[in-house]
N, C-alpha and C positions, 0 to 999 in steps of 0.2 A: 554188488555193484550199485545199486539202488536202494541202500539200506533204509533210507529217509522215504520213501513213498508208501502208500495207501492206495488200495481199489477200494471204491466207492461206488455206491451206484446210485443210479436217477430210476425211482421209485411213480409211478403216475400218482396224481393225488382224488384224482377218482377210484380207478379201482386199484391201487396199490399194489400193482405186478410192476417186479421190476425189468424195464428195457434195457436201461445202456448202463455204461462200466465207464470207471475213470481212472486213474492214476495222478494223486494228488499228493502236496508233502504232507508230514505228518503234523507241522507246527500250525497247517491251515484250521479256523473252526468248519466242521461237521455238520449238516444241515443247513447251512448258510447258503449255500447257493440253491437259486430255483430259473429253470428255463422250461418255455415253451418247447414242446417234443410232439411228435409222433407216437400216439399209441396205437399199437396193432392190436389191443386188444378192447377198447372206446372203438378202435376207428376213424379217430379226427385228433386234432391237436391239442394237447391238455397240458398246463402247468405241470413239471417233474421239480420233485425234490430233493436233494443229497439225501442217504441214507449209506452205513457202514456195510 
């Protein structure tokens, strides 16, 4: 059904556990996206990264 999609996830760029998951195409670049998150493992709000 969703041949063309990718999970993804958003990696902290402090300590590099990864929190959340995504569903993205696959023609998208990779890394390219970075948002403001919630780390449960910081404890406060830190830049997350795409990662595969």
């Amino acid at each position: 059904m969703a041949k063309n999609r990718v999970t993804t996830h958003l990696a902290c760029t402090q300590c590099k556990e990864r929190n959340y998951t995504q569903v993205v195409g696959k023609k998208r670049a990779v890394g390219a996206l970075a948002l403001k998150k919630f780390c449960s493992r910081c404890r406060k709000h830190t830049d997350h990264k795409e990662t595969k």
